[in-house]
C-alpha positions, 0 to 999 in steps of 0.5 A, a space after each residue: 574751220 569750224 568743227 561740227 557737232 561739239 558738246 555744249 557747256 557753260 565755258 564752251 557757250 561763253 567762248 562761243 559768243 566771243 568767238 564771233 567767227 564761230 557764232 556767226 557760223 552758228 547763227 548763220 549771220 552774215 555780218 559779225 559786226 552786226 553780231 558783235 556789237 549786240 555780244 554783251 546783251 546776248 551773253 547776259 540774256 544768254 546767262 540769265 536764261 540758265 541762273 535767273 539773275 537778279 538784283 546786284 548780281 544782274 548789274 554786276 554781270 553785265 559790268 563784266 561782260 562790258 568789261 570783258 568785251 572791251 579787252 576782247 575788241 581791243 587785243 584779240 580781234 585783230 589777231 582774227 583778222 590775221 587768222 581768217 587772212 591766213 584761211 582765205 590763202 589756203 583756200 586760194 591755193 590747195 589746203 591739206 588737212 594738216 592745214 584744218 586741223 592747225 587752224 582748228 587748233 588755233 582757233 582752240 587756243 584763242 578759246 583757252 586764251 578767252 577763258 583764262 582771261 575771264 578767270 575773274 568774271 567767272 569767279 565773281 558769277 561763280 561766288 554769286 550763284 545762289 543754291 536755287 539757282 544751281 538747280 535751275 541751272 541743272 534744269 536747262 542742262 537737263 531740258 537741252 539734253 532732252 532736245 540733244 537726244 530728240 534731235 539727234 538720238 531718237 529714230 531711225 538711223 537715216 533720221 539721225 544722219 539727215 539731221 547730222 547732214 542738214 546741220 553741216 549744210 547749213 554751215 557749208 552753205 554759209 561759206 560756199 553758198 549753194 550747192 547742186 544736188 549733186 554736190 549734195 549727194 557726194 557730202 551726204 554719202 561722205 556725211 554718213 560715211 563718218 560715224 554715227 557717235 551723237 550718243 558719246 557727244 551727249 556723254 561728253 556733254 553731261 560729264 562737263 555739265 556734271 564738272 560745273 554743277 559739282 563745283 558750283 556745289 563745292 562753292 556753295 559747301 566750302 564758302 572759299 574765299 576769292 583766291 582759292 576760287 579762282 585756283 579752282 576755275 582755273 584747275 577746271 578750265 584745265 580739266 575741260 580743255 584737257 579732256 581731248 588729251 586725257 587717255 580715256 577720251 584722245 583716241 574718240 577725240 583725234 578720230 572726230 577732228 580727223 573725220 571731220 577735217 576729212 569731211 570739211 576737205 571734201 566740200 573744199 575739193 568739190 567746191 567750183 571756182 564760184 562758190 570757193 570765190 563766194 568764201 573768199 568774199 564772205 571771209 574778207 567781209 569778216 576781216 573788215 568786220 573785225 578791223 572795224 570792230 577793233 578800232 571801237 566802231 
């Protein structure tokens, strides 16, 4: 299942919208094929709201996204379909938080998979970005960390774990459907019982919007050619992917998918016959969704 409160950037978002199990979750849209079906057209307005694209290098971006949707539909996704199948017998029987933390791996894989896939998309975007366009990019990174610590680090402490909850709500609720108020003060006393860590969140977020600017940098000082930047997207993907491994970050990183995976286990635990049912349904409407999208429709 999804984890929540995860750092932002450029690959991760790019992941995202073809992750339509995690975008759907995000965007609390019932239907994935729904979603899906608009993916290339929100990625590129999505990508244009950061660079300002224009001319060639608009009309080549959204070649490659067409380009990279059409892998995506036809070899990944019903790969999702096995892999919700696979969450739906969990939840009939008794899950462990083994069992979350391996589909959380799992769905972590096919992320890394996607991005190494969409090494020459992002080659090509990366070659292409312009210096002013750099800077715009640094601004929408700058004016989403504004809002990251207006929503989630300014104010009192009990501000700060109401939004945590209410963000984590809204996603239970799309599985489980609704819930009693007292089942609502059981996952807000296990909510606030995690700790309170948005302020390593935004660290973690503006190193990996930091990484990206100074390649793009690099890019724009270098002139490499197609070759030696492909190696250093890739070098960088590594790099990102890696950082839940590295020394300095494992331990902040295993405490938040094991807090989480503890939180996620206790909306399962509490869950009645009813709503456990209404995610039974709400996954198999997203199978369907994915073997209909996988044959082209």
């Amino acid at each position: 299942m999804k984890k929540f409160n995860t750092p932002s950037n450029v690959f991760q978002r790019t992941i995202a919208l073809f992750m339509v199990l995690v975008l759907a979750l995000a965007a609390g849209c019932s239907s994935v094929r729904f979603t899906y079906n608009q993916g290339d057209t929100l990625l590129y307005w999505w990508l244009d709201s950061y660079a300002d694209l224009e001319g060639s290098q608009a009309d080549i971006a959204k070649r490659d996204i067409d380009k990279l949707f059409r892998w995506h539909r036809q070899t990944q996704l019903r790969d999702y379909a096995a892999l919700l199948g696979n969450m739906q017998r969990q939840l009939a029987g008794n899950p462990t938080q083994a069992d979350l933390i391996n589909t959380y791996k799992e769905i972590r894989v096919r992320g890394e998979r996607l991005a190494a896939h969409a090494v020459p998309e992002l080659t090509t975007l990366a070659l292409s970005i312009k210096p002013d366009q750099i800077a715009d990019i640094e601004s929408k990174f700058n004016s989403k960390n504004a809002d990251y610590r207006k929503k989630f680090l300014d104010g009192s402490l009990e501000k700060r774990q109401k939004a945590r909850f209410k963000k984590s709500m809204d996603q239970f609720e799309l599985w489980f459907g609704n819930f009693s108020s007292e089942q609502e003060t059981t996952l807000r006393r296990a909510s606030d019982a995690r700790p309170l860590d948005n302020d390593a969140w935004l660290e973690e977020r503006v190193w990996r919007q930091r990484r990206i600017l100074a390649l793009l940098r690099k890019f724009q000082q270098e002139k490499p050619n197609r070759e030696q930047a492909a190696a250093q997207i890739q070098a960088m993907q590594r790099e990102l992917f890696g950082r839940m491994e590295s020394p300095e970050r494992k331990a902040f990183y295993d405490s938040s998918v094991d807090q989480t995976t503890k939180y996620i286990m206790t909306a399962i635990r509490i869950a009645t016959p009813a709503q456990k049912k209404h995610a039974q349904d709400r996954m198999q409407g997203w199978i369907n969704d994915f073997q209909t999208l996988a044959t082209g429709k």
